[in-house]
MIZA-447816 format. One record per residue (C-alpha): x, y, z. Coordinates in nm, 3 decimals. Layout:
N
REC       c1       c2       c3
REC        X        Y        Z
...
This chain:
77
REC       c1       c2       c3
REC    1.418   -0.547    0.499
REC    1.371   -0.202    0.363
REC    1.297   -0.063    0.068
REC    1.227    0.306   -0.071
REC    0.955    0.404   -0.254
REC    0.781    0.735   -0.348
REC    0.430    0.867   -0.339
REC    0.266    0.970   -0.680
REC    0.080    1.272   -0.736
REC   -0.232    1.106   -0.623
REC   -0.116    0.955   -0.290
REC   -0.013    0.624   -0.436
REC    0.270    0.389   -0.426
REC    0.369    0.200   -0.701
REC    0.451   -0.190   -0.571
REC    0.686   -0.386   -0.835
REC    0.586   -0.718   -0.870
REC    0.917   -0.861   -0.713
REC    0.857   -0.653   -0.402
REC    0.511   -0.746   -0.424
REC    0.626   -1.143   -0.434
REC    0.896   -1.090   -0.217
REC    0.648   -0.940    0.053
REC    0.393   -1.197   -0.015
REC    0.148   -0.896   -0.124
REC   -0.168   -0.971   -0.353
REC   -0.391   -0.748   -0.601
REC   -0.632   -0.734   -0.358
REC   -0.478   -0.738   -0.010
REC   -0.576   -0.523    0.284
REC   -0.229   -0.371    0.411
REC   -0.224   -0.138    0.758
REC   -0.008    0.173    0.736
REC    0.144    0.224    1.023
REC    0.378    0.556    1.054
REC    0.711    0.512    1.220
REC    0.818    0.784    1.513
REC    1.063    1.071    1.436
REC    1.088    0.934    1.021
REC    0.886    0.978    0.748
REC    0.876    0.608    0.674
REC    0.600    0.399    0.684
REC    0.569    0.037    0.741
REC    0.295   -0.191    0.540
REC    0.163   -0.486    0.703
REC   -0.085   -0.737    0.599
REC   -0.426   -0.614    0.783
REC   -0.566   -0.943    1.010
REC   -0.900   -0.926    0.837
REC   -0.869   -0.944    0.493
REC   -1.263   -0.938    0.416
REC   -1.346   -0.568    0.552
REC   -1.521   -0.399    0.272
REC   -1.428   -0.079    0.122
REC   -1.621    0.126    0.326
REC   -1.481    0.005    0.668
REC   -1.099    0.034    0.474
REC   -1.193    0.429    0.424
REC   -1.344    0.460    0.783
REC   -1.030    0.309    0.959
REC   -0.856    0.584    0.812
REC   -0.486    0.378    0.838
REC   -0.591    0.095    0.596
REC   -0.554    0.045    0.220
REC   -0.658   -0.218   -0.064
REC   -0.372   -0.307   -0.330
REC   -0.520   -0.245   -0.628
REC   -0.397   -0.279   -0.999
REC   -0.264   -0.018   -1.217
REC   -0.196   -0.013   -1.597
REC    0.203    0.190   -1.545
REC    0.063    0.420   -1.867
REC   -0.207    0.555   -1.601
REC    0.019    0.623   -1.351
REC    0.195    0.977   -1.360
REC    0.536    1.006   -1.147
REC    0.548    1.417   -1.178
């Protein structure tokens, strides 16, 4: 399965609920970013240990948190 999606002006990518459901993705979720060779795309993968905390996410460096956010607070320009 693929799908396209597009990176905000602060880095982030919006997740639609279906995708989100379809996926099996939580508010909350630890996902690994993983860059594919010779593309631009990147695949998102739950992480194995869903209980780092956010300091160990930042360290990583190729890890990320779902987190919520209102669509009013979230600028596509």
């Amino acid at each position: 399965m693929k799908y396209q999606v597009e990176l905000n002006r602060n880095n982030e990518i919006s997740l639609p609920d279906d995708l989100c459901r379809e996926l099996n993705f939580v508010v909350g979720d630890i996902l690994l970013c993983e860059k594919l060779d010779d593309t631009v795309a990147i695949v998102l993968s739950k992480h194995i240990n869903q209980t780092l905390s956010d300091t160990e996410i930042e360290s990583a460096g190729n890890l990320t948190r779902i987190i919520l956010i209102k669509t009013e607070d979230v600028s596509m320009e």
